[in-house]
C-alpha positions as a printed NumPy array, in Angstrom:
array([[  0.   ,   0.   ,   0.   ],
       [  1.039,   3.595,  -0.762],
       [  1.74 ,   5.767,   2.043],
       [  0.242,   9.682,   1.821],
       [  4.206,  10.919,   1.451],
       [  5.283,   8.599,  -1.104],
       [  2.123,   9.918,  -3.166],
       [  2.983,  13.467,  -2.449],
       [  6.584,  13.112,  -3.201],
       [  5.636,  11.402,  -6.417],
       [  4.067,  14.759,  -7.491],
       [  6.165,  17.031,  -9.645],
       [  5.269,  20.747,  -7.829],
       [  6.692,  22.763, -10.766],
       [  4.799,  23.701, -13.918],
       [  5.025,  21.115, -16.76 ],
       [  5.957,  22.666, -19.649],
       [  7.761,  19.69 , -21.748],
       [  8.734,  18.888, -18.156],
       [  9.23 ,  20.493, -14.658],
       [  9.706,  24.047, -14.518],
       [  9.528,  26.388, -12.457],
       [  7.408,  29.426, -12.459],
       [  8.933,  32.132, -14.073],
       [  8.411,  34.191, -10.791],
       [  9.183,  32.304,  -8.443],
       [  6.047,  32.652,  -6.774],
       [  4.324,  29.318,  -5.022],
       [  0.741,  28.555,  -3.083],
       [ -0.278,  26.074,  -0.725],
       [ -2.714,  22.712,  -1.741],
       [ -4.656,  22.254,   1.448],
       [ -6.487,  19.251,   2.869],
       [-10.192,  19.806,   3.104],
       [-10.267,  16.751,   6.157],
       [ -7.967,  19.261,   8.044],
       [ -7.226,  22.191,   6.741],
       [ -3.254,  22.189,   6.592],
       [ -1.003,  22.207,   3.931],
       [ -0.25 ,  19.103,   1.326],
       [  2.575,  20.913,  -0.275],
       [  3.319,  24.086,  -2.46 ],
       [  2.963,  24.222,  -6.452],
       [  4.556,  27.064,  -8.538],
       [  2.124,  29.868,  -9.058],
       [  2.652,  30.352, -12.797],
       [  2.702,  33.987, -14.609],
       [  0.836,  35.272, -17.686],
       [  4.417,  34.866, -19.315],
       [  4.269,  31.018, -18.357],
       [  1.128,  30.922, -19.852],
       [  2.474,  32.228, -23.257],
       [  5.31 ,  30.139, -22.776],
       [  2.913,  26.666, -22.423],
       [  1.454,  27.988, -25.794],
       [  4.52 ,  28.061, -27.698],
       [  5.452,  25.05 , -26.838],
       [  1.766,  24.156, -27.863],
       [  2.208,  26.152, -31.352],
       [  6.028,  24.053, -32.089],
       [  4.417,  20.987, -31.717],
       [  0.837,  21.078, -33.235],
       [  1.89 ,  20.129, -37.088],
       [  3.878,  17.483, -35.8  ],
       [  1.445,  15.868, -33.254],
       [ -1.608,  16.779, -35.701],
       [  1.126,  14.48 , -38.938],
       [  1.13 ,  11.424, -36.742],
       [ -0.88 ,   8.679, -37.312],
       [ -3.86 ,   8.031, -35.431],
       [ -2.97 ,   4.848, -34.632],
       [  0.218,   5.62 , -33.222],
       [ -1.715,   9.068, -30.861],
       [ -3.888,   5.887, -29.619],
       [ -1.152,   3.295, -28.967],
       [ -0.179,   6.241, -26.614],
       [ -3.271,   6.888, -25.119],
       [ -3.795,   3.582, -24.472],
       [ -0.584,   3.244, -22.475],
       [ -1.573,   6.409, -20.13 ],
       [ -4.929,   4.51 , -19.811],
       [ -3.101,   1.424, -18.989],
       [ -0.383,   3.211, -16.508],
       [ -3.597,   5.204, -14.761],
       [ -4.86 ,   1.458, -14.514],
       [ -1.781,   0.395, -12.714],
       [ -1.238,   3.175, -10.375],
       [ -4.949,   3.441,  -9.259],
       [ -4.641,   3.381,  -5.531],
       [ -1.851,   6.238,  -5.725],
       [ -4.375,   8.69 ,  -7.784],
       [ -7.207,   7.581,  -5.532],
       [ -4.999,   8.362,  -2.897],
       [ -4.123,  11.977,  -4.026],
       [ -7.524,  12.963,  -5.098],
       [ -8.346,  12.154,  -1.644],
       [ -6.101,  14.19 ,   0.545],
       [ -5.928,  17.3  ,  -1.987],
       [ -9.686,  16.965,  -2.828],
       [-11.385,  15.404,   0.129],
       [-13.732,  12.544,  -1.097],
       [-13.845,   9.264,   0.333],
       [-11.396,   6.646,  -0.984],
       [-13.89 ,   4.656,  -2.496],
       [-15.677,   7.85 ,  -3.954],
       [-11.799,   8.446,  -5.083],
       [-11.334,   4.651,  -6.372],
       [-14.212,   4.956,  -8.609],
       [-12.989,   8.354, -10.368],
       [ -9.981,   6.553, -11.399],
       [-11.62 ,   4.084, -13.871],
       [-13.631,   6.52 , -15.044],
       [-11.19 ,   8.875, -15.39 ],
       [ -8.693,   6.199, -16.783],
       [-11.813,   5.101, -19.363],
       [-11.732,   8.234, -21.26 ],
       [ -8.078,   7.309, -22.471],
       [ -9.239,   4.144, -23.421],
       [-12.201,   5.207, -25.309],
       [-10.74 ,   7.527, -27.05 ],
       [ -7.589,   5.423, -27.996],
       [-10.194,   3.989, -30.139],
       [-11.801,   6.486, -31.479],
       [ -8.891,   8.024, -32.624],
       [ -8.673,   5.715, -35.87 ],
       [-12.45 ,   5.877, -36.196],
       [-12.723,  10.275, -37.571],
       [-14.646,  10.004, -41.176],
       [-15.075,  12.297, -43.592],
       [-17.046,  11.537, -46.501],
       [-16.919,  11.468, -50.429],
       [-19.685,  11.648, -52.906],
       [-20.374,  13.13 , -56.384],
       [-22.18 ,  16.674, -56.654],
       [-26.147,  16.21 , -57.283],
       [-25.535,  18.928, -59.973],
       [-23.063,  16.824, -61.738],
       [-20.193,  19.391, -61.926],
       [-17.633,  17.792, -60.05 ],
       [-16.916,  15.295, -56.433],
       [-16.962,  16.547, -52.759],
       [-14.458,  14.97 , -50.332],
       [-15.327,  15.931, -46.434],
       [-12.195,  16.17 , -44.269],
       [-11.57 ,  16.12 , -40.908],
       [ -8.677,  17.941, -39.272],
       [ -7.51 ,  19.068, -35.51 ],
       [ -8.94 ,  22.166, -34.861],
       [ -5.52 ,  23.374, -33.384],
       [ -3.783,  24.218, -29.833],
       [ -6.447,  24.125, -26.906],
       [ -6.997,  25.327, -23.717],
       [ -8.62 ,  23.621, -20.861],
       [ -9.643,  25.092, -17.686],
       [-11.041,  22.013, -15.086],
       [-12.727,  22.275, -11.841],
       [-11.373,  20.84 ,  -8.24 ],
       [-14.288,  18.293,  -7.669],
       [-13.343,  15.86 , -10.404],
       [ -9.629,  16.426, -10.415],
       [ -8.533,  13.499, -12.774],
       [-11.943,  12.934, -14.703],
       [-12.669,  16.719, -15.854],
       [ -9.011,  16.166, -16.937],
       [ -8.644,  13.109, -18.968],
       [-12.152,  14.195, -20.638],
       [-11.027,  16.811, -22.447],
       [ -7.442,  15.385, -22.993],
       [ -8.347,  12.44 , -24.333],
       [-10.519,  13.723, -27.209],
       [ -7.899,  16.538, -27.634],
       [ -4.749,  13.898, -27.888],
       [ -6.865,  11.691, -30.307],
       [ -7.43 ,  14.338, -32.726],
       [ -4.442,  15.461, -32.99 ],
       [ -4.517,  18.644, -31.054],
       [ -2.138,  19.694, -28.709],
       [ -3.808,  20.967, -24.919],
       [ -2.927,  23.457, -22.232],
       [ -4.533,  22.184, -19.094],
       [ -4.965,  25.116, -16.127],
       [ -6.268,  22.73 , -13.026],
       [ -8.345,  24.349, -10.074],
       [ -6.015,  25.889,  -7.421],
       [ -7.375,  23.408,  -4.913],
       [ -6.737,  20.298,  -6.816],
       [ -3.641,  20.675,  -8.754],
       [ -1.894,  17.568,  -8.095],
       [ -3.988,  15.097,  -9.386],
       [ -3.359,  16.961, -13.273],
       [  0.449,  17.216, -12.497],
       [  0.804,  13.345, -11.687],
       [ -0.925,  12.49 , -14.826],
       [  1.252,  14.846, -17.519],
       [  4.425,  13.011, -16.089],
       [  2.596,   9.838, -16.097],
       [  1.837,  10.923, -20.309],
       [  5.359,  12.121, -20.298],
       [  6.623,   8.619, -19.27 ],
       [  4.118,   6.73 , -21.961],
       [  6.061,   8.35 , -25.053],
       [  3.922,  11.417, -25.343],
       [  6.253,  14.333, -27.275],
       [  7.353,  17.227, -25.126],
       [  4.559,  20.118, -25.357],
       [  1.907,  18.376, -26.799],
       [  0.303,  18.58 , -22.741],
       [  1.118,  21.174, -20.691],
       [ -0.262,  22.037, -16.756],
       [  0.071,  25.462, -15.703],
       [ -0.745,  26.036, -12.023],
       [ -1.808,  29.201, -10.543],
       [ -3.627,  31.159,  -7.844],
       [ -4.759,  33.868, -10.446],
       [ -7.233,  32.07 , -13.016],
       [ -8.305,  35.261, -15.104],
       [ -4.642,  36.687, -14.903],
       [ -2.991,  33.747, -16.756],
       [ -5.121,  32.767, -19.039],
       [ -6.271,  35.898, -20.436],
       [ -3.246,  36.373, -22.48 ],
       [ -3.886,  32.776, -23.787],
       [ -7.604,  33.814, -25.292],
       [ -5.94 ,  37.336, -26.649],
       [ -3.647,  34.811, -28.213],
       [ -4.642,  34.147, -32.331],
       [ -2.369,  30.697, -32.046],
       [ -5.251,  29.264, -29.737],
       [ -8.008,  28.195, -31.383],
       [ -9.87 ,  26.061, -28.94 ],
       [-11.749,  26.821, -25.008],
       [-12.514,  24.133, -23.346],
       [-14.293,  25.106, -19.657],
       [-16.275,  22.857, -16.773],
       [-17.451,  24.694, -14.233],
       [-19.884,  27.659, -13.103],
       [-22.497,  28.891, -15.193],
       [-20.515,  32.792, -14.197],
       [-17.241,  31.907, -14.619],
       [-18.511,  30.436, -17.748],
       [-20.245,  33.087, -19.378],
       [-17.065,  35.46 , -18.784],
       [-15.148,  32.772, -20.341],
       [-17.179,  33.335, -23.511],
       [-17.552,  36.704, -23.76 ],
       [-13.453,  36.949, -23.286],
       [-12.962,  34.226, -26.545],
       [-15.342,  35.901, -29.074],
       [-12.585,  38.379, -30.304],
       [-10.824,  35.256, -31.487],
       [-13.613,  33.236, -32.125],
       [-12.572,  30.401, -30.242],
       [-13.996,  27.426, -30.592],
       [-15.383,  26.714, -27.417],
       [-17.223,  23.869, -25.346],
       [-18.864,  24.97 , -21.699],
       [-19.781,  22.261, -18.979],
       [-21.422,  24.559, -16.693],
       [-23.988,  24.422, -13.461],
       [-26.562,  22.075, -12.6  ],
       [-29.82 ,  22.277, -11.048],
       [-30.867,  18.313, -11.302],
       [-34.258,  17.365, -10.582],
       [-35.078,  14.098,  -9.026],
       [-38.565,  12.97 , -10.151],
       [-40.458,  10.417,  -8.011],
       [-43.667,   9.23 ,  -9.277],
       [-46.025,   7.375,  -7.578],
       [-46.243,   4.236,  -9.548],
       [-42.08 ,   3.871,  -8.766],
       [-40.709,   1.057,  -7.292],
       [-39.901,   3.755,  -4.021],
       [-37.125,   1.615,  -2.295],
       [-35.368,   1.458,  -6.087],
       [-36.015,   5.28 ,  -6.095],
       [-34.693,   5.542,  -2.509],
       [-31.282,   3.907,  -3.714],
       [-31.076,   5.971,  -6.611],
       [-31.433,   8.8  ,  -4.657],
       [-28.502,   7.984,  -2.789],
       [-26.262,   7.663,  -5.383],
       [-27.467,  10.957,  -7.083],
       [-27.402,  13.16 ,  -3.666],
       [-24.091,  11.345,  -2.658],
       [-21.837,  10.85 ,  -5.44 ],
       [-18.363,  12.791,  -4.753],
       [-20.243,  14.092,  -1.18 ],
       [-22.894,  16.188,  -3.491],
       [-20.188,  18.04 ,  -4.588],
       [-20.905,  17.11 ,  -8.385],
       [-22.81 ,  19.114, -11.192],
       [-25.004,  15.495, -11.718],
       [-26.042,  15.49 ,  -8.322],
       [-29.633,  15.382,  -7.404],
       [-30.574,  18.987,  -6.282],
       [-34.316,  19.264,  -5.989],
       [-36.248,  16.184,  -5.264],
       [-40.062,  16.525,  -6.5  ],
       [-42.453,  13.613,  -5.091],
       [-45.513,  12.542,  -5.984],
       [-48.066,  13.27 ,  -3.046],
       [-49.205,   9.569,  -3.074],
       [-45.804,   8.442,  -2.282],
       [-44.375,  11.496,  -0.645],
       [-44.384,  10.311,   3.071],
       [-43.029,   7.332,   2.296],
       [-40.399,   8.155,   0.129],
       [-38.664,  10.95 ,   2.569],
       [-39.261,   8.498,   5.715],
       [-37.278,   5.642,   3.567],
       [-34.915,   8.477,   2.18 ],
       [-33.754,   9.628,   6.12 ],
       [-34.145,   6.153,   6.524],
       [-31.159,   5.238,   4.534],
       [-29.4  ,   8.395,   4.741],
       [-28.588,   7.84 ,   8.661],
       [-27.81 ,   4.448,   8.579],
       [-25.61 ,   4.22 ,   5.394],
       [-23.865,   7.478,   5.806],
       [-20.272,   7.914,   7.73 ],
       [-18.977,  11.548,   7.757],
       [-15.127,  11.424,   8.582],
       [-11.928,  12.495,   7.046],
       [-11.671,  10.42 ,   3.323],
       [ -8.646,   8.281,   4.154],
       [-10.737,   6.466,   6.779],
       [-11.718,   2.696,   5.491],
       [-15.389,   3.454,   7.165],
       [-16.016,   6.942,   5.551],
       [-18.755,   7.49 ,   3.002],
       [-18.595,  10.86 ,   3.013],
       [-15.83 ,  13.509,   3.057],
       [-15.457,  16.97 ,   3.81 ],
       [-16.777,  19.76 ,   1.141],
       [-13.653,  21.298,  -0.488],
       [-12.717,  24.492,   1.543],
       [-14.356,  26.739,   4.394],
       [-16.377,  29.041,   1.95 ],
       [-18.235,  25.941,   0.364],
       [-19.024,  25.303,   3.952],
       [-20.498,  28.175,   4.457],
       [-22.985,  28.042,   1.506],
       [-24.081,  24.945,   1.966],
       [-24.996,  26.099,   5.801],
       [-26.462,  29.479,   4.691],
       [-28.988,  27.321,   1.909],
       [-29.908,  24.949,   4.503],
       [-30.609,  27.591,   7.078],
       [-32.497,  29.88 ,   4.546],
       [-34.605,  27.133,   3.794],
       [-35.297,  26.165,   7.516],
       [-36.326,  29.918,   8.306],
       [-39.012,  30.107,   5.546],
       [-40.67 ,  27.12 ,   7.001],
       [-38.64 ,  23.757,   5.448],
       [-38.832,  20.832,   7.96 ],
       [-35.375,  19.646,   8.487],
       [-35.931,  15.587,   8.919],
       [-32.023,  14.882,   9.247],
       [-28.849,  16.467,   9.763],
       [-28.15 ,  20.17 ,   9.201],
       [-25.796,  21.437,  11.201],
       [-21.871,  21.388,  11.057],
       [-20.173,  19.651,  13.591],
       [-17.029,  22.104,  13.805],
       [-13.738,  21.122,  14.713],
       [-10.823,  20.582,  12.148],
       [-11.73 ,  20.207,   8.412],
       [-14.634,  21.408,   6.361],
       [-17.186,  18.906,   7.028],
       [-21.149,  18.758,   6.551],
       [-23.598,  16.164,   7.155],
       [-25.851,  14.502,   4.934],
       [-28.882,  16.112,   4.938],
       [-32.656,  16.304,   4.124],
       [-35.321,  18.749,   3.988],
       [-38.903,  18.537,   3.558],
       [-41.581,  20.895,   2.532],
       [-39.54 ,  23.205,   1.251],
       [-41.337,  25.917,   0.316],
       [-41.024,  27.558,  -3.294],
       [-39.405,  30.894,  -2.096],
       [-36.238,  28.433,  -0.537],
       [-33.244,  29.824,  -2.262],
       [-31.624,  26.019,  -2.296],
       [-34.673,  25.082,  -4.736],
       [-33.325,  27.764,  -7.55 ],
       [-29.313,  27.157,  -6.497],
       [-27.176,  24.525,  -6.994],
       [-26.298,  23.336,  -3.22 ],
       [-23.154,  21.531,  -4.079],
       [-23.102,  19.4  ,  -0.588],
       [-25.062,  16.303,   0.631],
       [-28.314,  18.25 ,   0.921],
       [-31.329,  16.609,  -0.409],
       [-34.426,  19.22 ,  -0.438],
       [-37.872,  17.46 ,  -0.847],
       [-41.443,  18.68 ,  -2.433],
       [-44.458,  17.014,  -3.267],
       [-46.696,  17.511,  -6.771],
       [-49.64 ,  16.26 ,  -7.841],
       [-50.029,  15.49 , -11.336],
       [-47.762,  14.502, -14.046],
       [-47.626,  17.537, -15.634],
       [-47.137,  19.499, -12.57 ],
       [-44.32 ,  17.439, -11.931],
       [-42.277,  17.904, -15.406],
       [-42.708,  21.971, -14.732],
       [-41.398,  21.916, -11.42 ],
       [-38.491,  20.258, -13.106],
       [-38.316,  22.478, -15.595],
       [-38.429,  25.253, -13.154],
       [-34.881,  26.338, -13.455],
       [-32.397,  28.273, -15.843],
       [-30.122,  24.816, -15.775],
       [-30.559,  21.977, -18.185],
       [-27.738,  19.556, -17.128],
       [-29.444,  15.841, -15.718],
       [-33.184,  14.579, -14.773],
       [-33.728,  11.287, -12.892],
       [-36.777,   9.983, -13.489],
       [-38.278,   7.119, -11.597],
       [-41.537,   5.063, -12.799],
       [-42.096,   1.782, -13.79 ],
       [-44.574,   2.869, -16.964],
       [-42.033,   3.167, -20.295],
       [-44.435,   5.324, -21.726],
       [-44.599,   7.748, -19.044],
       [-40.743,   7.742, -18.706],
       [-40.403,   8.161, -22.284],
       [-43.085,  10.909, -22.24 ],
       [-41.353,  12.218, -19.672],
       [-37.605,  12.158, -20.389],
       [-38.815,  13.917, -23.887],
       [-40.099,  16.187, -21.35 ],
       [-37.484,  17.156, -19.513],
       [-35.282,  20.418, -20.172],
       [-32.19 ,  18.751, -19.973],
       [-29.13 ,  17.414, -21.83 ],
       [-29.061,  13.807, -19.898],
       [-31.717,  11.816, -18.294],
       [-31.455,   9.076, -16.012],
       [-34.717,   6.601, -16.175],
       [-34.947,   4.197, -12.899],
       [-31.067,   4.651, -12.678],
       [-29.197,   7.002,  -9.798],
       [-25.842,   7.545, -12.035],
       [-25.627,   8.337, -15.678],
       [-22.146,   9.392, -16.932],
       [-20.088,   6.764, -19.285],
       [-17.287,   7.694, -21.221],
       [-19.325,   6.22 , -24.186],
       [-22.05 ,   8.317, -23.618],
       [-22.216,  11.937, -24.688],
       [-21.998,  14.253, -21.872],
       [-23.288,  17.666, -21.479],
       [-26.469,  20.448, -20.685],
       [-28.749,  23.007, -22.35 ],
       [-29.933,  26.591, -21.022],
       [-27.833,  27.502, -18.504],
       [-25.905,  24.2  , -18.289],
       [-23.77 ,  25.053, -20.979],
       [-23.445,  23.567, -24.578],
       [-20.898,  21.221, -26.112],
       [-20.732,  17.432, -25.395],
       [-17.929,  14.961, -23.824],
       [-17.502,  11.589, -23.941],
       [-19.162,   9.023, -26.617],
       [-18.625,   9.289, -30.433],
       [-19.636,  13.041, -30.156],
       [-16.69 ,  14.032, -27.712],
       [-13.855,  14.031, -30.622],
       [-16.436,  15.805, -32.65 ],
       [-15.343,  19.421, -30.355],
       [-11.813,  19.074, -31.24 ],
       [-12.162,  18.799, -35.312],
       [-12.804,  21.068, -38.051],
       [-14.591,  20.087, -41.346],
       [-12.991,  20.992, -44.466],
       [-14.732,  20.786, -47.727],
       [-12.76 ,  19.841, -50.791],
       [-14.32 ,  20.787, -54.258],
       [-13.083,  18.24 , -56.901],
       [-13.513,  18.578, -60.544]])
């Protein structure tokens, strides 16, 4: 078993630009651990200049990466996939301390993480164009596909590996080269995995990780840059929005993962202890802390009682809050001291304009930034945690009446990420999933992402997709060739 130093001293703490370097100021900032609040280790802070300096390294290598053959770009992706494999319980183990999540929560991330290599190892040899003669008769049409250039990606500190390796992968098997800025919290994780590409024959520059405290600072001279020509983003629907507005003078292409506002709809001819389950893995997965997680759960009144008594049921037996190393934790700390307090101010706003709290709700203090699982009922409509994603283990319940009632309360919301749907008529969850304002839909099931599976939201949620056949789609251009 790997010990918590060996991981750390695994990790390179410099920026990887074809390698470790250092920032070109000098500068550092702390990772901390969300179970206790101290200090993993320091990471160069990098500078707009390091920025432009991960870029031309980007630019020197794009014609080359972009000339070699797919099959050779997936022989290496499999090997990162295969080396991720290997080395699972020393990412789970990193992800934990600089992250927070339970080890199993952790253990999980790492195949699906890994997976994205894989699948997209595969579907590197599988980008088509097409070729057909003109209807008019005047000549042929060939349809190419080609890398849409150098990209930038800029990932978010709950999914350290995952939001990683989903943007790389696609990005690597198109033959684009990728600049990858990781959350401030989380840094490691992205830092372990380009030396782990380094080490699996990947060519200096083609990934790069640039670390830094200062977000807008270093990669604004990246999107005033006209050698990138790709923005790729997961993360809030704010941030997000900025992010656009600052790549239209280059007309980037870009893809944007944003918020979520899932609805979780119980109706009353659903097997409830199925729903119950599913429920569990929606509020739960990575402690809440997830833009898939269940964040409004809408009842049928016929089934309402029992559902939240089976719901607190579960919650307090099946739930251990402790730090994420420990074997019997289910359920780490949130990520830092200021998600803390949000998730305590939208429980306690809820509470004071008449919510019943049936479980939990209250911080326990002490070291770390920890939260209970916890559930609400009767929320009423004005509750600011029905219109905001919570981000925490906080599971806010409300009753409707009829069908229809129960796909606008859904609805209800600027986000268009996930639905969950439980029933056990097909043609009401087919009604309703067509329904549903949403990019993904989960019918009878409590989890829905898979590498093969496109990912991604409408309205507020964002637009572009990840994963499945469409992921490699976001990282290609189509050129037409007129033949005579």
């Amino acid at each position: 078993m790997v010990s918590e130093r060996e991981v750390l001293e695994s990790v390179p703490t410099q920026l990887w630009i074809g390698g470790p370097v250092p920032a070109t100021g000098g500068g550092t900032f702390p990772v901390h651990n969300p179970a206790t609040g101290e200090v993993l280790t320091q990471v160069a802070d990098a500078t707009p200049e390091d920025a432009v300096r991960a870029l031309d390294a980007a630019v020197a290598v794009q014609a080359e990466w972009a000339a070699r053959p797919s099959r050779e770009r997936g022989e290496i992706l499999r090997t990162v996939f295969e080396q991720i494999t290997a080395r699972a319980e020393e990412f789970a183990l990193l992800m934990t301390l600089e992250m927070g999540k339970a080890l199993p929560e952790s253990r999980n991330e790492v195949k699906y993480g890994a997976e994205f290599f894989r699948w997209f190892s595969e579907e590197a040899v599988r980008v088509h164009g097409r070729y057909l003669h003109a209807p008019s008769g005047t000549g042929r049409i060939m349809v190419h596909k080609q890398p849409v250039g150098p990209c930038l990606a800029i990932t978010p500190w709950n999914f350290p590996l995952a939001m990683g390796t989903r943007k790389i992968g696609p990005a690597l098997a198109a033959g684009c080269t990728m600049i990858v800025k990781p959350a401030s919290a989380t840094p490691l994780t992205m830092l372990l995995l380009a030396k782990l590409c380094s080490e699996a024959g990947l060519p200096d520059g083609v990934l790069s990780v640039i670390t830094s405290s200062r977000s807008g600072a270093v990669t604004q001279p990246l999107l005033d840059d006209p050698r990138l020509r790709k923005l790729t983003f997961t993360g809030s629907t704010e941030v997000g929005k900025k992010l656009v507005e600052k790549s239209a003078n280059g007309l980037l292409r870009t893809s944007m993962e944003l918020g979520g506002n899932a609805p979780f709809v119980v109706f009353d001819d659903a097997d409830i202890d199925a729903a119950v389950q599913g429920a569990m893995l929606a509020k739960l997965r990575n402690g809440g802390e997830a833009c898939t997680a269940a964040n409004r759960f809408h009842v049928q009144n016929g089934v309402l009682e029992e559902f939240t008594s089976k719901f607190v049921e579960a919650m307090a037996e099946g739930v251990t809050l402790g730090p994420g190393t420990d074997p019997s934790t289910t359920l780490g700390p949130l990520i830092n001291e200021e998600q803390l307090d949000t998730v305590s101010e939208l429980v306690e706003d809820a509470v004071a304009v008449g919510a019943k709290l049936r479980l939990g709700g209250k911080a326990p203090g002490g070291p770390g930034w920890f939260y209970p699982a916890t559930i609400l009922s009767e929320v009423p409509p004005q509750a600011r945690i029905l219109r905001e994603e919570v981000f925490g283990p906080v599971a806010p319940i409300v009753g409707f009446a009829t069908e229809e009632e129960g796909i606008a309360a859904a609805n209800d919301t600027e986000f268009g990420l996930v639905s969950y749907v439980y029933t056990r008529d097909l043609d009401r969850a087919l009604r309703v999933a067509e329904g549903l304002e949403s990019g993904m839909v989960g019918v009878n099931r409590g989890v829905i992402s898979d590498p093969a599976a496109p990912f991604g939201g409408v309205k507020a949620s964002g637009f572009g997709r990840e994963g499945g056949t469409e992921g490699i789609e976001e990282y290609l251009s189509t050129k037409y060739i007129a033949l005579s």
